[in-house]
C-alpha positions as CSV (number, residue, x, y, z in Angstrom):
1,X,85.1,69.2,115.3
2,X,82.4,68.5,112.4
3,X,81.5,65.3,111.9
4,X,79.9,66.1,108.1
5,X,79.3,68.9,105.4
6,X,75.9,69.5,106.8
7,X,77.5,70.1,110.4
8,X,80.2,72.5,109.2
9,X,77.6,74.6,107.1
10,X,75.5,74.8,110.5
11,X,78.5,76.5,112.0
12,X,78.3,79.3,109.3
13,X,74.6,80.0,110.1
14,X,75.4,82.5,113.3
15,X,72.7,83.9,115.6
16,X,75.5,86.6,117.1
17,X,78.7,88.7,116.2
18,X,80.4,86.0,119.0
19,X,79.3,82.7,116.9
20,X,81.3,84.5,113.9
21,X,84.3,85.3,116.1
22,X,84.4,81.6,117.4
23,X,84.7,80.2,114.0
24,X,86.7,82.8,112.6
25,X,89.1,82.3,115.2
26,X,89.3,78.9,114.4
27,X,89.9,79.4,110.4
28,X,92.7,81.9,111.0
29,X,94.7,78.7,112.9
30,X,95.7,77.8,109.8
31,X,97.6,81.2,108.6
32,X,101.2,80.6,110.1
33,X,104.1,81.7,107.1
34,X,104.6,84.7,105.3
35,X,103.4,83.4,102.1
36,X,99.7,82.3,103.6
37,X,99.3,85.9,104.6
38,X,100.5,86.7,101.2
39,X,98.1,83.8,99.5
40,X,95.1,84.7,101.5
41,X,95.4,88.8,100.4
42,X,96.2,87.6,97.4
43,X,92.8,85.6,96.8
44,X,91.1,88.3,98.8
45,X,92.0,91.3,95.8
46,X,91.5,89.0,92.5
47,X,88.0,88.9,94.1
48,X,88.1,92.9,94.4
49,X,89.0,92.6,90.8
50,X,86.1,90.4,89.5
51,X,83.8,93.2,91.4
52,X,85.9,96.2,89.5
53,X,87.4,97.7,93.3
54,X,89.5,100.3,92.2
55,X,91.1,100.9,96.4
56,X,90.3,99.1,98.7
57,X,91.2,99.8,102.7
58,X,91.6,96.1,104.6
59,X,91.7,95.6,108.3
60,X,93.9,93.4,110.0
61,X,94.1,91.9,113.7
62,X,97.4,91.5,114.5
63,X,97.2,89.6,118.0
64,X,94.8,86.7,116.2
65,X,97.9,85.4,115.3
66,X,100.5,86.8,118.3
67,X,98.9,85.4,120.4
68,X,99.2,82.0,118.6
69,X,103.3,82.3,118.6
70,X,103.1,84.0,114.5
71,X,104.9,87.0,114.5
72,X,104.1,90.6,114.1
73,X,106.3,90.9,110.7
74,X,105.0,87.3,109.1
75,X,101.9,88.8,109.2
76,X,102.2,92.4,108.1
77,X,104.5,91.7,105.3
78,X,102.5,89.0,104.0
79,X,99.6,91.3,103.6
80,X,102.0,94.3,102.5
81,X,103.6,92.3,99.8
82,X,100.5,91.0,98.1
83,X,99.0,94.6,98.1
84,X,101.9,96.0,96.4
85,X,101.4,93.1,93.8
86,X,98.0,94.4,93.3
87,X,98.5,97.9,92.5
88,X,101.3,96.9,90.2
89,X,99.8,94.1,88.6
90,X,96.1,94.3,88.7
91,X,95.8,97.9,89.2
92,X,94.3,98.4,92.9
93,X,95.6,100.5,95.4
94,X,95.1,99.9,99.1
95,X,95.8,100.8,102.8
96,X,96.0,99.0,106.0
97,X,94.2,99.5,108.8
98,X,95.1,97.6,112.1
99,X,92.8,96.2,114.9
100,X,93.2,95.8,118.4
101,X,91.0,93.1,119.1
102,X,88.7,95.0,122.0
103,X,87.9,92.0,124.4
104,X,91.9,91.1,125.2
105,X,93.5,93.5,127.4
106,X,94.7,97.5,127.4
107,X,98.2,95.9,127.7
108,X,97.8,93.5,125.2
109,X,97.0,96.4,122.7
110,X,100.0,98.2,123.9
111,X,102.3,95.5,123.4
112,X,101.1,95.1,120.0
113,X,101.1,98.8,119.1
114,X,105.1,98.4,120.3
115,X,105.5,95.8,117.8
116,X,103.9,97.9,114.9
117,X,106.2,100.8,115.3
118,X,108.8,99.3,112.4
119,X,105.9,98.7,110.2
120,X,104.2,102.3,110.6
121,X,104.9,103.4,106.7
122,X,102.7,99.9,105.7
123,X,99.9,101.4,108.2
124,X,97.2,104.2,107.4
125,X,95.2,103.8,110.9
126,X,94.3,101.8,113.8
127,X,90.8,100.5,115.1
128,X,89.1,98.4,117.4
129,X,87.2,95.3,115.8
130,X,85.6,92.0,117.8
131,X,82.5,92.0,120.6
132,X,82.1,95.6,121.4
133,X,79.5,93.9,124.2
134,X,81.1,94.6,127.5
135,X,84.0,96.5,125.9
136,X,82.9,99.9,125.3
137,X,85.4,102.5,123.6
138,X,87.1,103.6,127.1
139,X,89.0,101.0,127.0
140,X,91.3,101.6,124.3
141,X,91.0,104.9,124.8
142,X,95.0,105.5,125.7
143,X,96.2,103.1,123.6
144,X,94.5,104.7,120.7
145,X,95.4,108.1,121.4
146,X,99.2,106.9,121.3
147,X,98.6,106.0,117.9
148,X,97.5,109.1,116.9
149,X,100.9,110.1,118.4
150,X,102.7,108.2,116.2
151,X,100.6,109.7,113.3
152,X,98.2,107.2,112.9
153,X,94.2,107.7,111.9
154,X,91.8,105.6,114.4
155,X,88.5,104.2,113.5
156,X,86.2,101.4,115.4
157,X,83.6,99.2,115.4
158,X,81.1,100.8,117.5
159,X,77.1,100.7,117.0
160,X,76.6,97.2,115.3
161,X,75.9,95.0,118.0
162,X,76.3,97.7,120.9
163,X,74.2,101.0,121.7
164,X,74.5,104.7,119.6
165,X,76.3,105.4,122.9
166,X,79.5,103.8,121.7
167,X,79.1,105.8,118.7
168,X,79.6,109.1,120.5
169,X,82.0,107.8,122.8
170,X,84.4,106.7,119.6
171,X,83.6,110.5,118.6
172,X,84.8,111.9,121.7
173,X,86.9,109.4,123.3
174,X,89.0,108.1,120.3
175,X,88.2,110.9,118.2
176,X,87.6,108.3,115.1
177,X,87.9,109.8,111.5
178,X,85.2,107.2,110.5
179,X,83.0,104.5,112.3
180,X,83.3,101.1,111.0
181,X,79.1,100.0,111.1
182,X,77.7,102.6,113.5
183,X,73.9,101.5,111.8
184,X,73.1,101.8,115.8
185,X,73.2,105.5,115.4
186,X,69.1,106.3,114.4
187,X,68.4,105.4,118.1
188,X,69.7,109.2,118.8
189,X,68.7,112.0,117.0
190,X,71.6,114.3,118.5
191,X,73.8,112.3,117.2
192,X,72.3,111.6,113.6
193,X,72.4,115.0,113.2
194,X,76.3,115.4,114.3
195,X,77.7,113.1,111.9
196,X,75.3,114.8,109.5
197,X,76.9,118.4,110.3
198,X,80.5,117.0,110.7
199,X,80.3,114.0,107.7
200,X,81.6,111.4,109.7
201,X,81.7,108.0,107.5
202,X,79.9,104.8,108.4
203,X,81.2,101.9,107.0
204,X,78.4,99.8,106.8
205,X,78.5,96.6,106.3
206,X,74.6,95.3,105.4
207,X,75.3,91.6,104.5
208,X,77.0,90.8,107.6
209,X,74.2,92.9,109.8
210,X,71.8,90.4,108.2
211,X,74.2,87.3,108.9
212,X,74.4,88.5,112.4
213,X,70.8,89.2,113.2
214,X,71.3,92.9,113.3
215,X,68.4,93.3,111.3
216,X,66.4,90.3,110.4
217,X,66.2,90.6,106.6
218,X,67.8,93.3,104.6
219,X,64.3,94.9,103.6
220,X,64.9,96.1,107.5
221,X,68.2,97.4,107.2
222,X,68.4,101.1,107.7
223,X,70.7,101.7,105.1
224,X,69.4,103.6,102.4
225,X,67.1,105.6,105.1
226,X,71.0,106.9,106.7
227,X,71.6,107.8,103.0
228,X,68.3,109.7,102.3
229,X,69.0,111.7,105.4
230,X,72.1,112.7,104.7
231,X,74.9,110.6,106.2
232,X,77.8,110.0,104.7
233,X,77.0,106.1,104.2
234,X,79.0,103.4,102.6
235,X,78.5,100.2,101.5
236,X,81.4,97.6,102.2
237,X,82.1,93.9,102.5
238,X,83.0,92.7,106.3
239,X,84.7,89.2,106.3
240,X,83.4,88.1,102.8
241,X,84.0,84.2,103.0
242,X,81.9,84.2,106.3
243,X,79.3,86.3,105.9
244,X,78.3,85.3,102.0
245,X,79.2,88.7,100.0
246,X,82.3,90.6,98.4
247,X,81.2,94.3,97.5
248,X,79.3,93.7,94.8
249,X,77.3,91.3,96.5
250,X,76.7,94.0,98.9
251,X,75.2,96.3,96.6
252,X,73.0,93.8,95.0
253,X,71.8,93.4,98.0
254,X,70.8,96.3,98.9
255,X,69.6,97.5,95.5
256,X,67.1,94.6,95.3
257,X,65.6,95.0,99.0
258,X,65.2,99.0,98.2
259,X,63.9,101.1,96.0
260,X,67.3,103.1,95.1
261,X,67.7,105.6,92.2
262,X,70.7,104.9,90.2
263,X,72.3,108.2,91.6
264,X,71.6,107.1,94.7
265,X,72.8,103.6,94.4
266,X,76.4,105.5,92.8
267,X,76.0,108.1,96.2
268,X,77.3,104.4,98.4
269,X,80.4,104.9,95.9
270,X,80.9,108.7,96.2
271,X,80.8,108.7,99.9
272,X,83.3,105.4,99.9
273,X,85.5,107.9,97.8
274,X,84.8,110.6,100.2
275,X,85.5,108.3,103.3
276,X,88.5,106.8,102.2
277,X,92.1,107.2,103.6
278,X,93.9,108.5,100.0
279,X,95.1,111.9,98.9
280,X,92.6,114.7,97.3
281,X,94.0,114.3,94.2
282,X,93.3,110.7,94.3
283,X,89.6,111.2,95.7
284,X,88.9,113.4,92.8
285,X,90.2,110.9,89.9
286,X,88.0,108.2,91.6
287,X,84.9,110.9,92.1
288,X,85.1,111.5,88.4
289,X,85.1,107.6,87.1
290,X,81.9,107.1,89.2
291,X,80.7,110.3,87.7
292,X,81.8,109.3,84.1
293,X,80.3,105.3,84.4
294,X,77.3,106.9,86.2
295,X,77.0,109.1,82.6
296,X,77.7,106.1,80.8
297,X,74.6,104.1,81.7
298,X,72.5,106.7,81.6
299,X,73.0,107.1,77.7
């Protein structure tokens, strides 16, 4: 549908999480074989590589492709199998988290659950991604509370584009182990101080809340103010090729619209220890190589 270069970079400049989606949905049209899910993880962790990722935690949505006649198992084990690759050959470990994409149907995300159940062991979680506007947490609530049947964590999207509201209600409703954004949450003070008391990760994303006019200019971003009070705040890519940063990126970012401390700057990567879906023993040897680089530059 572009005529030019100059017309298909306009399309990248989004006013609202729904211009992203549009195009994003678009892109993913041409992921149809085992191997391009393979090929597109694949590119996705030599990028985690050139930013030194030791784990990283990816999210998938299933029913982009179901619903365009791709099925269920050409997409997981294309993702699987390039994620075992890169623990074994470049050293990364991972886990998958799927998405029920929040504005298609309760049923839809029930069929789709059904058609994870012979790929649990490659899944650590479920969550809810896309528009929360108009889709608030209820929704899903069932469906997600069948996952955690199966033995399955939950997280979601909630507080990006829509209200600290959908923050609580992921709490209570879908009983999240971690909210994926949630920057939304400083408009309530009860709640700020919940996931102070409980440590409830955010996953915040602060390139793409720039991208998407969450905040005009990262100098805005509340960020390192969620840090300073306490949170447990992390910083993490959120569609990289759209939204202009891998992790690293991120970080610069952030480091050169703030005035961060080193050890607070190495606090984003404790927490993302802290938040992340591995064992203790696997936290702790993490913890320690922040620790020991944190040492490092400080000599």
């Amino acid at each position: 549908p572009y005529d030019n270069p100059a017309q298909l970079r306009a399309a990248y400049e989004f006013s609202q999480l729904q211009d992203f989606l549009d195009i994003y949905y678009q892109g993913a049209s041409v992921l149809l074989e085992e191997q391009d899910f393979y090929d597109l993880t694949w590119d996705y962790l030599l990028r985690c590589q050139a930013d030194k990722v030791m784990h990283t935690e990816i999210f998938f949505d299933p029913q982009t492709h179901t619903e365009r006649g791709v099925a269920f198992a050409t997409v997981i084990n294309g993702i699987d199998r390039a994620l075992q690759d890169g623990q074994q050959k470049l050293g990364i470990s991972s886990r998958i988290i799927m998405c029920f994409l929040r504005h298609l149907s309760e049923a839809a995300a029930f069929a789709t659950l059904e058609q994870a159940k012979p790929h649990l062991e490659k899944l650590v979680a479920v969550g809810l991604d896309s528009t929360e506007i108009g889709h608030p947490p209820a929704k899903h609530e069932k469906v997600l509370a069948a996952a955690r049947q199966l033995g399955l964590l939950t997280v979601a999207h909630a507080g990006e584009e829509g209200p600290a509201r959908n923050i609580t209600e992921s709490l209570d409703l879908l009983q999240v182990s971690r909210v994926d954004h949630g920057v939304a949450c400083d408009q309530d003070e009860a709640l700020l101080q919940r996931l102070i008391d409980e440590r409830i990760p955010l996953t915040v994303c602060p390139l793409s809340n720039t991208k998407l006019k969450v905040y005009k200019q990262m100098a805005d971003h509340n960020i390192v103010t969620l840090l300073r009070k306490g949170l447990c705040v992390t910083i993490n890519s959120d569609d990289p090729a759209y939204f202009g940063g891998y992790m690293n990126a991120n970080f610069h970012a952030v480091a050169a619209a703030h005035d961060l401390t080193r050890e607070e700057l190495a606090q984003f990567s404790l927490n993302g220890v802290e938040a992340s879906f591995i064992s203790q023993a696997e936290k702790a040897k993490l913890h320690a190589q922040v620790l020991d680089y944190v040492a490092g530059c400080s000599q």
